[in-house]
RODO-2510 file (C-alpha; in nm, 4 decimals, decimal comma):
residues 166
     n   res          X          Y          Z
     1     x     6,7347     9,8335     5,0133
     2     x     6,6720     9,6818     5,3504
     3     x     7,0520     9,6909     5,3928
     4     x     7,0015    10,0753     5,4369
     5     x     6,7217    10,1077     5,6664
     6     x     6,8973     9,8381     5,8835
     7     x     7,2260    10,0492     5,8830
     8     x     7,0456    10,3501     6,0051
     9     x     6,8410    10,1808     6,3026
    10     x     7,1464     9,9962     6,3584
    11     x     7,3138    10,3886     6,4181
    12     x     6,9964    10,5853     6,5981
    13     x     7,0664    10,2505     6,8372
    14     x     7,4110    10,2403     6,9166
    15     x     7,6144    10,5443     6,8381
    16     x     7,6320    10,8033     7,0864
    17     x     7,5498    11,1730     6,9670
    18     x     7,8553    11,4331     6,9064
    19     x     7,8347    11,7133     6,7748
    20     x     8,1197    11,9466     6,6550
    21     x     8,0602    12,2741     6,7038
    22     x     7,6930    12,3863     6,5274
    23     x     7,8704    12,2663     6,1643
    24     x     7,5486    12,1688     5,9456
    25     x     7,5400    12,0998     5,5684
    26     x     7,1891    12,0886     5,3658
    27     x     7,4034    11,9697     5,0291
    28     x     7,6289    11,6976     4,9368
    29     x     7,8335    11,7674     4,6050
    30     x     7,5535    12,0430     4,4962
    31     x     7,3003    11,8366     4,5852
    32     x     6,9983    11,9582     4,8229
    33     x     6,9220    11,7140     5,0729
    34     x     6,5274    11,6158     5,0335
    35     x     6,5847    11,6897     4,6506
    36     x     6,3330    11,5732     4,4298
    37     x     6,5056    11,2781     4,1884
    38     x     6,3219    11,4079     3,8649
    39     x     6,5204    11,7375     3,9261
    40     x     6,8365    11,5628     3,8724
    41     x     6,8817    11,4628     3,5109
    42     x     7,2938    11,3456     3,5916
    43     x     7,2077    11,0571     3,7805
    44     x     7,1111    10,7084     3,6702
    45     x     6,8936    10,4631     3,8728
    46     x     7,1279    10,1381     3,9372
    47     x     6,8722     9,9718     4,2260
    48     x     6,5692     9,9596     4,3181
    49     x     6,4120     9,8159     4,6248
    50     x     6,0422     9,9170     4,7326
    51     x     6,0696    10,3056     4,8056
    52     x     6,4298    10,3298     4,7714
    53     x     6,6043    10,4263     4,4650
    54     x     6,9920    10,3879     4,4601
    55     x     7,1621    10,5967     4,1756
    56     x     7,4811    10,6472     4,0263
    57     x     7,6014    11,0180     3,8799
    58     x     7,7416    11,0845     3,5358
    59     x     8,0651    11,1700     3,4636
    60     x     8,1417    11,1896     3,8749
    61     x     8,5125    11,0374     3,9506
    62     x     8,6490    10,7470     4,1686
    63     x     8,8759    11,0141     4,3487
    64     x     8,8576    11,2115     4,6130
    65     x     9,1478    11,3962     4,6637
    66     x     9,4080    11,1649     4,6683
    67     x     9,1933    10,8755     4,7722
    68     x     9,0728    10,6205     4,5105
    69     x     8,7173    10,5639     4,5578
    70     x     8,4995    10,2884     4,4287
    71     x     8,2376    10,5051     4,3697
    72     x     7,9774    10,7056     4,5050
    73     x     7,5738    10,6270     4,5393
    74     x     7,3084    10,8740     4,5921
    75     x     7,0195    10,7162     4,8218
    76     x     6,6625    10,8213     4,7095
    77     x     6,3361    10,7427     4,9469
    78     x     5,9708    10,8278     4,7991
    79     x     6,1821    11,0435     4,5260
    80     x     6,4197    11,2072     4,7631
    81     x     6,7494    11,2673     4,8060
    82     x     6,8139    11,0666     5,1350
    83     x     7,1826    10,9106     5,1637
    84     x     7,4810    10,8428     5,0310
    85     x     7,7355    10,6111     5,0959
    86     x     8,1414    10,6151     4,9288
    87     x     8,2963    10,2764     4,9130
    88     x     8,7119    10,2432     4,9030
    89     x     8,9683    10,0239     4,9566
    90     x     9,2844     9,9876     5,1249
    91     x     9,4232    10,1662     5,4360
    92     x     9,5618    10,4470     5,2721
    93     x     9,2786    10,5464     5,1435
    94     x     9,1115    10,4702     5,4593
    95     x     9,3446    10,7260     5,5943
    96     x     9,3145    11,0348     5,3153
    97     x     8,9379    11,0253     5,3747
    98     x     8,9299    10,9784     5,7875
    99     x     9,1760    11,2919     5,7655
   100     x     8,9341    11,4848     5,5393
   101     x     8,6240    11,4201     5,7495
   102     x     8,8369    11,4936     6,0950
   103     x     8,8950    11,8210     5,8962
   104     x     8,5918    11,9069     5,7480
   105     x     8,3754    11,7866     6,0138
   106     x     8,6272    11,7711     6,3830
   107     x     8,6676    11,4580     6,5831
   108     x     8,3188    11,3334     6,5443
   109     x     8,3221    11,0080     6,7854
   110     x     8,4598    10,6616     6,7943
   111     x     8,2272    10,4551     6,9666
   112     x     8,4470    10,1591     7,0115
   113     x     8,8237    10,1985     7,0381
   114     x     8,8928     9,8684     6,8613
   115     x     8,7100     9,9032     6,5563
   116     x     8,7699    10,1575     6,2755
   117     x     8,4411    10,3293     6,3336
   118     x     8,3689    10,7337     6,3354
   119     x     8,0411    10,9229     6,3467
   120     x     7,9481    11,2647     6,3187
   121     x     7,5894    11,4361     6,4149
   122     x     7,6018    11,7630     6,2587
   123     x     7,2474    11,8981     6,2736
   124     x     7,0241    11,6972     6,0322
   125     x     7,3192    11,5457     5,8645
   126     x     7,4781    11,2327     6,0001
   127     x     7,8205    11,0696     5,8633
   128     x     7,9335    10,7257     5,9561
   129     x     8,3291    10,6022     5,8469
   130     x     8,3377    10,2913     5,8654
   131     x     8,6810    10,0570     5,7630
   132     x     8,7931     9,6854     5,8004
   133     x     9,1640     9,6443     5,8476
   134     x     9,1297     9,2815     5,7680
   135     x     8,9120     9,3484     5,4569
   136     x     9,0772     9,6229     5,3832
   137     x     8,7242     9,7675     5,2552
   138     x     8,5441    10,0625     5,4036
   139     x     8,2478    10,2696     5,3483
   140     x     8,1320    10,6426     5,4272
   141     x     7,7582    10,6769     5,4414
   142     x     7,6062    11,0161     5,4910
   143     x     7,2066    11,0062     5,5930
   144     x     6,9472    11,2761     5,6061
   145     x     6,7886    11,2639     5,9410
   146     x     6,4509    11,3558     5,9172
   147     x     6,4204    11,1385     5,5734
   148     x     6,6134    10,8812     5,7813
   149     x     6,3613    10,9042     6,0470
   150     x     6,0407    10,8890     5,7955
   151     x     6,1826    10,5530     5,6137
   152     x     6,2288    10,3782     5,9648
   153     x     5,9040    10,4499     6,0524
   154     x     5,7352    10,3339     5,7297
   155     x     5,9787    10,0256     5,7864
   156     x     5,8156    10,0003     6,1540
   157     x     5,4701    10,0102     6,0011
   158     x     5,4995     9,7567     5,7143
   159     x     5,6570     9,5231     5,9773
   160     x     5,3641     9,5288     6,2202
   161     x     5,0859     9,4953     5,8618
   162     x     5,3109     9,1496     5,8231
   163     x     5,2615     9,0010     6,1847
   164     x     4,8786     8,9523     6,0507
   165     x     5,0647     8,7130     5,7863
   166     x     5,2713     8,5212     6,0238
***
């Protein structure tokens, strides 16, 4: 799951921190973040790459709210519950789920004002909305920071072990 670590160097990078009010949450859908996998018998393992574990949960709907979801996948490093990212389609969904997180979370930022891009820092929690209006395909990824941080820096290390091989 390269993809993933990417994504979150790609954020620690470029996205300017905000931070609405001192709003944290340690659980997504009932889930602790930093949860041990083997404690969760509803979810099913539907990748695997390396240390990452990407898994799907049973009997979990492709709604929420109003919006139509494709589905949602729970992000597991060394056993953990790291991540989780929501894909959709189509701009009214776009627009029932950017309205729930401006709710839930407040204005979070918008780092570019031409792309359909929001991000929310909210303690140890961090929530990127992302949406293409030409693909009309977006994704919401939620990452545990200090999880976040540990799989970067295990990224970092297994980079500089293959310089020797280059």
């Amino acid at each position: 799951m390269k993809r993933f670590g990417v994504m979150i160097l790609v954020f620690i990078i470029l996205t300017p921190v905000s931070i609405w009010g001192q709003k944290e949450t340690d659980t997504f859908r009932g889930i602790k973040w930093g949860t041990d996998i083997n404690e969760l018998p509803d979810l099913a393992v539907v990748a695997e790459s390396g240390n990452v574990k990407t898994c799907s949960r049973k009997g979990e709907q492709n709604k929420i709210g109003d919006a139509e979801i494709d589905g949602i996948r729970y992000q597991f490093y060394k056993e953990r519950f790291c991540g989780v990212s929501i894909g959709f389609n189509e701009n009214r969904n776009f627009r029932l789920l950017k309205e729930g997180l401006l709710e839930k979370y407040g204005p979070g930022s918008k780092p570019n004002r031409y792309l359909e891009k929001y991000n929310w820092i909210l303690g140890d929690l961090w929530i990127i909305l992302n949406f293409s209006e030409i693909q009309k395909k977006g994704t919401i990824y939620y990452y545990y920071n200090p999880i976040s941080k540990e799989m970067i820096r295990d990224e970092k290390e297994a980079g500089r072990k293959a310089k020797d091989g280059l």
